[in-house]
C-alpha positions as CSV (number, residue, x, y, z in Angstrom):
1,X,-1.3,7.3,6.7
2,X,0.0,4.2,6.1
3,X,2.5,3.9,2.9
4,X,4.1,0.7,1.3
5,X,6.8,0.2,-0.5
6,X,7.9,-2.4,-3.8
7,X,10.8,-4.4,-4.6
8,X,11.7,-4.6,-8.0
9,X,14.0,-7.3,-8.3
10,X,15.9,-9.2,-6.1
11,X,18.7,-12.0,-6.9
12,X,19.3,-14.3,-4.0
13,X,22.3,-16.9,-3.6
14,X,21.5,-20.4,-3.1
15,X,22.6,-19.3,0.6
16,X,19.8,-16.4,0.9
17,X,22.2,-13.8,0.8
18,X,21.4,-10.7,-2.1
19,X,23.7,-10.8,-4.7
20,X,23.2,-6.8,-4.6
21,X,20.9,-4.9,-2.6
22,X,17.4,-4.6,-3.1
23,X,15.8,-1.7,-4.9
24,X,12.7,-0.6,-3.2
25,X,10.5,2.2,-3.1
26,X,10.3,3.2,-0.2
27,X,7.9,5.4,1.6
28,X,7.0,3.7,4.9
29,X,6.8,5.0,8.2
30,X,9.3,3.1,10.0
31,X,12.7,4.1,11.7
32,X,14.9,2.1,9.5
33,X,15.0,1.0,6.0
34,X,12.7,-1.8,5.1
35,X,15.5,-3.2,2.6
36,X,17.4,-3.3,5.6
37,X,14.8,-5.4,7.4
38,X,15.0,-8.4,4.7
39,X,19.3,-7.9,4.3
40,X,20.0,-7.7,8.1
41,X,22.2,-4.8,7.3
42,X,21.2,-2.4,10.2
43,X,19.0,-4.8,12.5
44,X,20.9,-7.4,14.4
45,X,19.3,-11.1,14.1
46,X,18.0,-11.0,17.8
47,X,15.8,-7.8,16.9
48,X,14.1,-9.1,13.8
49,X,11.5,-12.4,13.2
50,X,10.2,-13.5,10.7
51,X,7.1,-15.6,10.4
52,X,5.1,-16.9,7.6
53,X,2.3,-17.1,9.6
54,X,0.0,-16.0,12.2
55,X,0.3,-17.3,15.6
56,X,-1.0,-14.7,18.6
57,X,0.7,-16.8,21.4
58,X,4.0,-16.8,19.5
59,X,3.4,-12.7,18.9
60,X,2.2,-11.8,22.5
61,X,6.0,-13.6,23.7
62,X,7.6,-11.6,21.2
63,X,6.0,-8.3,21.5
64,X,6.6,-8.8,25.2
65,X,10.6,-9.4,24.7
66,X,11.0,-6.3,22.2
67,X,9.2,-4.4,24.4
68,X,11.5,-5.3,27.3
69,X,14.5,-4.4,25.5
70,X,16.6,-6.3,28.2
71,X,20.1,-4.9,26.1
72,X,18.5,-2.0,25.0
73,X,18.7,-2.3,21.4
74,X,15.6,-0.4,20.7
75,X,13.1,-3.0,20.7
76,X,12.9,-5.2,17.9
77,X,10.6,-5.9,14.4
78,X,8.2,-9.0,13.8
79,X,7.3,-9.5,10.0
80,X,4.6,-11.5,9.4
81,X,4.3,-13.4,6.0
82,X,7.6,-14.3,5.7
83,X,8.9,-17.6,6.2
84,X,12.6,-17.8,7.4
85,X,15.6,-19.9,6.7
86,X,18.5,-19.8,8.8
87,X,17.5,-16.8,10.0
88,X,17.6,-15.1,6.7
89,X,14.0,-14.7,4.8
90,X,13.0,-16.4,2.3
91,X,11.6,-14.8,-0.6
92,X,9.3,-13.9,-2.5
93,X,7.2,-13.7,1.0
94,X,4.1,-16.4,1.3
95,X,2.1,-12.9,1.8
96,X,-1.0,-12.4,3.8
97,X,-4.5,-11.9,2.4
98,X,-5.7,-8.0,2.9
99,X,-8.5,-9.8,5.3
100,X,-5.6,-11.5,7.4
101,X,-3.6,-8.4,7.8
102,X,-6.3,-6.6,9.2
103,X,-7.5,-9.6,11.3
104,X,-4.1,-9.3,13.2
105,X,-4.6,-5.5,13.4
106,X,-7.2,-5.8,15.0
107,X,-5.7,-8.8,17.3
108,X,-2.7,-6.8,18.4
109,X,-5.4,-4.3,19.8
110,X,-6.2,-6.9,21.8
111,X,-2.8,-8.8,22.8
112,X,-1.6,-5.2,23.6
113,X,-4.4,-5.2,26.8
114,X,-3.0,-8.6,27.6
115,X,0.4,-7.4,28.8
116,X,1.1,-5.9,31.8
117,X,1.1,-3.0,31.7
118,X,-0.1,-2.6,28.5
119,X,1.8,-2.4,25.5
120,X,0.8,-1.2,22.0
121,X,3.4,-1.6,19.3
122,X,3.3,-0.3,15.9
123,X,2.0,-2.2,12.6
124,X,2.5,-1.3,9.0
125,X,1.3,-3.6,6.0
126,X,4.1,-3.6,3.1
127,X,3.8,-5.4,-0.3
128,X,7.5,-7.0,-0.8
129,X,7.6,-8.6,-4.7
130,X,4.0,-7.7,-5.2
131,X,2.3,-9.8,-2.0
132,X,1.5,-8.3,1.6
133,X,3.6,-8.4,4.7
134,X,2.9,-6.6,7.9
135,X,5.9,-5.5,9.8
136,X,5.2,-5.1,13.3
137,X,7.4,-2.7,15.2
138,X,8.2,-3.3,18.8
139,X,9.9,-0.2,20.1
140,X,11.8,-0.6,23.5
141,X,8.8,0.3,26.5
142,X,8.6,3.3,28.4
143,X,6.9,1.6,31.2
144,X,9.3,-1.9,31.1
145,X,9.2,-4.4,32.5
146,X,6.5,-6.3,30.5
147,X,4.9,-9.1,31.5
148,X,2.8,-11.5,29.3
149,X,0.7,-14.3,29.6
150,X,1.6,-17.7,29.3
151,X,-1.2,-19.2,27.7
152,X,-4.2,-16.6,25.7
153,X,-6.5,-19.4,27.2
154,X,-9.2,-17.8,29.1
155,X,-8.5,-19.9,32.5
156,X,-4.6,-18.6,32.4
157,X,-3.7,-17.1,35.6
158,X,0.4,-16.9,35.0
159,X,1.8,-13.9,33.6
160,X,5.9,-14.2,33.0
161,X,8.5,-11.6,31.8
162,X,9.9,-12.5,28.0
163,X,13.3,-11.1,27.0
164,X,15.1,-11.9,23.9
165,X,18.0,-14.5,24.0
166,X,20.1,-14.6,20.5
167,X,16.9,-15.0,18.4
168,X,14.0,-16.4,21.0
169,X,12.1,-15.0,22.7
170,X,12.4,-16.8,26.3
171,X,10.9,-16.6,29.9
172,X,13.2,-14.2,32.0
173,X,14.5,-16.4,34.8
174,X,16.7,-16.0,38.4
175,X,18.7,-13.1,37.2
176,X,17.7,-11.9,34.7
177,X,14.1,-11.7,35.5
178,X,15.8,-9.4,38.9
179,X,17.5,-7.1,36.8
């Protein structure tokens, strides 16, 4: 079962900092706190995206390096609907549609067969100030390393190792695509 939670209010500072934190109801099944998801509490920066909109070529990189956990953080979280400044959110979210969240549901079904070996990682739709988010959750792989391809066009041939580098996601190269 997938739960959600609210926000009641939040005050942010002209710098996107909360002015206190934020009261949610929370009932989701993830492994951290969702407030701490938009306060960067708990998560360090490099584990947590946020993007305000869809983009599966973007995703399939960024599944790939949370799935790689090269320092072995414990993967990472991808938050789609949610545009970001300075690496802090920006809200109220844009939100997603109901139709678009299960769209990429469904997609991430898909991208998941795409990497090598496969890779399935975990996605729960949220309402944050009354509009839907999906938070994607990208635990650390069992089977690592990942590869993913560099293009989702069909005549793509190239498959690469992603890793996360302060908060990119970028091709592993000379050593740390050995390690």
């Amino acid at each position: 079962m997938i739960r959600a939670f609210k926000e009641v209010e939040t005050p942010w500072t002209s710098s996107g900092h909360p002015k206190r934190s934020p009261e949610l109801e929370y009932t989701m099944s993830l492994p951290i706190n969702i407030q701490d998801l938009f306060t960067g509490r708990v998560v360090e920066w490099e584990r947590l995206e946020f993007k305000e909109g869809w983009n599966p070529e973007v995703a399939v990189r960024s599944i790939c390096a949370f799935a790689n956990d090269f320092h072995n953080w414990g993967g990472g979280y991808l938050v789609i609907g949610v545009a970001e400044k300075d690496g802090r959110p920006i809200l109220p979210p844009i939100g997603l549609q109901p139709e678009q969240a299960d769209a990429i549901q469904r997609k991430l079904v898909e991208l998941g067969h795409k990497l090598r070996p496969a890779f399935h990682p975990l996605a729960v739709p949220a309402t944050v100030q009354d509009r839907l988010v999906l938070v994607i959750w990208v635990p650390g792989g069992d089977q690592r390393p990942y590869k993913a391809p560099v293009s989702l066009a069909k005549e793509n041939k190239e498959w690469v190792y992603f890793i996360r580098r302060h908060s990119n996601s970028v091709e592993a190269k000379g050593v740390d695509e050995q390690e």
